[in-house]
C-alpha positions in Angstrom: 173.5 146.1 62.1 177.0 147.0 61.6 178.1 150.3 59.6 179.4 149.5 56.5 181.0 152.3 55.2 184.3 152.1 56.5 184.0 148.5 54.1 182.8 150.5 51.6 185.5 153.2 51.5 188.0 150.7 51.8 187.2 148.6 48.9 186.7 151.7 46.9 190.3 152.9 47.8 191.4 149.4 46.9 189.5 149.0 43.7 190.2 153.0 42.2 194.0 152.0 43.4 194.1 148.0 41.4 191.9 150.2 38.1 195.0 152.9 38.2 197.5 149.4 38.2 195.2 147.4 35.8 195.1 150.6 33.3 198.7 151.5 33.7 199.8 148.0 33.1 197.7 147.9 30.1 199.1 151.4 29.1 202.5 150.0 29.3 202.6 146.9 27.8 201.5 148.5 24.2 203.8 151.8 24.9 207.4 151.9 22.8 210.3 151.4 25.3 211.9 154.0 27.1 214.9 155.3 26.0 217.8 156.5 28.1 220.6 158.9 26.3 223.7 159.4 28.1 227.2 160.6 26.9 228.5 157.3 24.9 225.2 155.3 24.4 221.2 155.0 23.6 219.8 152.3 26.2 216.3 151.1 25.1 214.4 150.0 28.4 211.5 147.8 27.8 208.5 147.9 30.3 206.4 144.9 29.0 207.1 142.9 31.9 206.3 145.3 34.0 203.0 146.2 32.5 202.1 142.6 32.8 203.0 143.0 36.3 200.8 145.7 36.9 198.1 143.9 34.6 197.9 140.8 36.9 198.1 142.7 40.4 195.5 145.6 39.3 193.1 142.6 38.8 193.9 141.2 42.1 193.2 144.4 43.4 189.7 145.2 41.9 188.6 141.8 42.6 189.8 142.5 46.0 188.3 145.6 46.3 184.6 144.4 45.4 185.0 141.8 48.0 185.8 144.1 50.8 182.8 146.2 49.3 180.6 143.2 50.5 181.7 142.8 53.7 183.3 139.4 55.0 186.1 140.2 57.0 188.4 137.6 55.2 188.7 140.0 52.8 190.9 142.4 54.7 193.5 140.3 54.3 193.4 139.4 50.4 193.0 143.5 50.5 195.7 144.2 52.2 197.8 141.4 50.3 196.3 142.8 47.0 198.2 146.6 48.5 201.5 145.3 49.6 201.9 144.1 46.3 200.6 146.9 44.4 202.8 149.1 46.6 206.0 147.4 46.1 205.5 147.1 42.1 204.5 150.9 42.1 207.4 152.4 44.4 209.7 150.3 41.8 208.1 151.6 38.6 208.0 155.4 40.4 211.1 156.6 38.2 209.0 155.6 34.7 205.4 157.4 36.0 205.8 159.2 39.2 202.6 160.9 39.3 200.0 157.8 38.4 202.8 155.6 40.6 202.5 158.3 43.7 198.2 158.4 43.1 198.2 154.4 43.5 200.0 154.5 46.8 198.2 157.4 48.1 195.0 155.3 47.7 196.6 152.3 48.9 198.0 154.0 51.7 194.5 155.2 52.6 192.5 151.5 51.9 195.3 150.5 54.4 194.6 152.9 57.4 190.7 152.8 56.9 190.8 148.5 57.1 193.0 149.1 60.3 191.8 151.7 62.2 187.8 150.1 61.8 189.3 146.8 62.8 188.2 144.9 59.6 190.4 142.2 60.2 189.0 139.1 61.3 188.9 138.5 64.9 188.9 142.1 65.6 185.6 144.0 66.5 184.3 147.0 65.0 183.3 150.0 65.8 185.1 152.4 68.4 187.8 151.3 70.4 187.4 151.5 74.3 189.9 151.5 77.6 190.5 148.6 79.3 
């Protein structure tokens, strides 16, 4: 029987990073707008769109999450789909909520060495790797 935990940990990392995304979007989109004061003008930024964003790919990655919890290795893939996104939207919303934003990648970062390094990707075998 094959060790699961390394699926486990992963789709932990994955889920605890798409629950910060899915919280923080919902956070957002019912937050007032940011506001930006400089010398001459008062800028109103609104975030809605983002938090709607973060809504739809925190989803993505708790659903992805629980699937790489159970164990097919098709699911490293959506996982690591369900990351790349979640990476990309929260380096771009870092300026608004650095330390939630830096959290989500840290857990993403790890989901992504711990599918990688177990070779949970399909095709690949698990375990430990040997010389050829």
């Amino acid at each position: 029987m094959e060790n699961r935990r390394p699926a486990l940990l992963a789709g932990a990392l994955v889920g605890a990073a798409g629950l910060l995304d899915f919280l923080a979007g919902f956070a957002t989109t019912r937050a007032e707008p940011y506001v930006v004061m400089t010398n001459r003008e008062m800028v109103h930024l609104h975030t809605a769109a983002w938090g709607r964003l973060h809504l739809l790919i925190g989803l993505a990655a708790l659903v992805a999450g629980l699937v790489i919890a159970l164990g097919p290795r098709w699911a490293t893939v959506l996982g690591l789909g369900a990351v790349a996104a979640g990476s990309v939207a929260d380096l771009l919303f870092l300026p608004y909520d650095p330390l939630r934003e830096l959290l989500a990648v840290g857990f993403e970062i790890a989901a992504v060495v711990v599918l990688v390094r177990n070779r949970r990707l399909p095709g690949g075998r698990p375990g430990r790797r040997t010389r050829a």
